[in-house]
C-alpha positions in Angstrom: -26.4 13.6 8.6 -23.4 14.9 7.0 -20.6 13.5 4.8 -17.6 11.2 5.9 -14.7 13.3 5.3 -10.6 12.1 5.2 -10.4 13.6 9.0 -13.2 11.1 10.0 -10.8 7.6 8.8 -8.9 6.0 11.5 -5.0 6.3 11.3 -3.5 3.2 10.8 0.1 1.4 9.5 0.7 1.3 6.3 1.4 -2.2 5.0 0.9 -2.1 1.1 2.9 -3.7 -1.8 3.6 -3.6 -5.6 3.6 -6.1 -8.3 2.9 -3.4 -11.0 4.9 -0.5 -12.4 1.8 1.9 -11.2 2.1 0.6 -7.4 6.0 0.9 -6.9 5.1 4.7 -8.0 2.8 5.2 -4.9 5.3 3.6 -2.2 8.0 5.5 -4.2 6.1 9.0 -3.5 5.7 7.8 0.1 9.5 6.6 0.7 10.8 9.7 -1.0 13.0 11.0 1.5 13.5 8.0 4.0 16.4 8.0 5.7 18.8 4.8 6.9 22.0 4.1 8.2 24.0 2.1 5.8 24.0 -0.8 8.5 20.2 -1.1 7.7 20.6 -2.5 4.1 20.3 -6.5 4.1 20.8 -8.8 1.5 19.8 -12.6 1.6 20.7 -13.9 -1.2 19.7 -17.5 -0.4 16.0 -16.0 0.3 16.3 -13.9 -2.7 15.1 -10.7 -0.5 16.8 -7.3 0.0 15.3 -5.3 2.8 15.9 -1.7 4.3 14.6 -0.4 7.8 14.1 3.0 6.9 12.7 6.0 9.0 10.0 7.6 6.4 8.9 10.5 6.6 4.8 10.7 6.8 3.8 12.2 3.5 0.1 11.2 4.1 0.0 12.9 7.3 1.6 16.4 6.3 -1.4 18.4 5.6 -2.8 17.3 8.7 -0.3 18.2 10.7 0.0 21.4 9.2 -3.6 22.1 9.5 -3.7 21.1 13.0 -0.2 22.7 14.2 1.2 19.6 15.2 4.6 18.2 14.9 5.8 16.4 10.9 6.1 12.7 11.9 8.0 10.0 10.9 8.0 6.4 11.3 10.5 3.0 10.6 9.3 1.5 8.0 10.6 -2.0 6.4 10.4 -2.0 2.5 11.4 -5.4 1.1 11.9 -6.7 -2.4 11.5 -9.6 -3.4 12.8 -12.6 -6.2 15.7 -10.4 -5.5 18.9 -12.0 -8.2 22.0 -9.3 -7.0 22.6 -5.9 -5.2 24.8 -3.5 -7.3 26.0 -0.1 -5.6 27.2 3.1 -7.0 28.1 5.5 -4.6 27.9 4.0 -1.7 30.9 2.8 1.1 29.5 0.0 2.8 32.7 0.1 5.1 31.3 3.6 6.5 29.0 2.0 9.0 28.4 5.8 10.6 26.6 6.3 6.8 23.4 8.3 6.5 21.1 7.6 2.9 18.5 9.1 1.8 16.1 7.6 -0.6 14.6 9.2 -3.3 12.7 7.6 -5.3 12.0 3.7 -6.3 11.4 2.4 -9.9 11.3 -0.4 -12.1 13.0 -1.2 -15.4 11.8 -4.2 -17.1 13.3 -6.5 -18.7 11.9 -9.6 -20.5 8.8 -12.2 -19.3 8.4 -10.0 -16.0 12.1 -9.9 -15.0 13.7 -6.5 -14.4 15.8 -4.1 -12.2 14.6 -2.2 -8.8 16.2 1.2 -8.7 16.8 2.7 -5.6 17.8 5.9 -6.2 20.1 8.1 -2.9 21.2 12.1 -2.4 24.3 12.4 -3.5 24.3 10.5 -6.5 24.2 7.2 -4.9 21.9 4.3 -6.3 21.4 0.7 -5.5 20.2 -1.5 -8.2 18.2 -5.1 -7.5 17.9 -7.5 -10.9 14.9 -9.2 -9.8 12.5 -12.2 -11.8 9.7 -10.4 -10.9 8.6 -7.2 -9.8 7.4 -7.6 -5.6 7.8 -4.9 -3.2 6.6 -4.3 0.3 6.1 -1.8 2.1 4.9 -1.7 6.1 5.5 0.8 9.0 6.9 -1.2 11.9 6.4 1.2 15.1 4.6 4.0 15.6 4.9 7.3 14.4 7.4 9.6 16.3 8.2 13.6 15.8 10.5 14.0 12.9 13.7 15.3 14.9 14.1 17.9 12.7 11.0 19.6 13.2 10.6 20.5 9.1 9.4 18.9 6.3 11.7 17.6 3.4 11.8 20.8 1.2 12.3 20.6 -2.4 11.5 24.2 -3.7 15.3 25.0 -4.2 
């Protein structure tokens, strides 16, 4: 008998979430460099939810592929906040529907008894910022993984 090693777990969607500082740092490191068209960003105010469709790019599965000489991957993924008060912008022309983003990272600024601000930080200088009462963010893949048309992984050496 040998050992259960990562290889020998079944690949599966992610569908995760974060109430806590720590967990928005995990789906952060596994949104950073998600892509969207501008036309992807929605805002229900009278839900109190702002959601992106996003193509991420399969951190998890990097190694593997690499390992295995196989194609980087991505997927669409939805990533939802919730208890969601406003969306401010800075850098970013909604009017320009043929817009590309690119997310980098996702954090969390608190505030008083819970409430805060989601900070969606884009290339290029962009950010969106979400005042929320509470901190609830969701993360789940929504088709399957597909070769990342560019054939490379992000690169941040330079």
């Amino acid at each position: 008998m040998t050992d259960a090693s990562f290889e020998d777990g079944r690949e599966a969607p992610l569908n995760l979430g974060a109430l806590e500082t720590e967990d928005l740092k995990v789906l952060s490191s596994l949104l950073q460099d998600s892509v969207f068209p501008v036309t992807e960003m929605s805002w229900r105010a009278h839900e109190r939810r702002f959601a992106l469709l996003v193509n991420r790019f399969r951190w998890e599965d990097r190694d593997a592929a690499e390992r295995r000489g196989r194609a980087y991957e991505r997927v669409q993924s939805l990533l939802v906040v919730d208890n969601v008060l406003g969306v401010s912008s800075q850098g970013v022309d909604r009017k320009d529907k043929d817009l590309i983003l690119s997310l980098l990272s996702i954090t969390f600024e608190p505030g008083e008894d819970g409430a805060g601000h989601v900070l969606l930080t884009l290339a290029g200088d962009g950010a969106l910022r979400l005042p929320v009462e509470a901190l609830d963010v969701s993360l789940r893949d929504v088709t399957r993984p597909y070769q990342a048309p560019s054939g490379l992984a992000p690169d941040h050496s330079a």
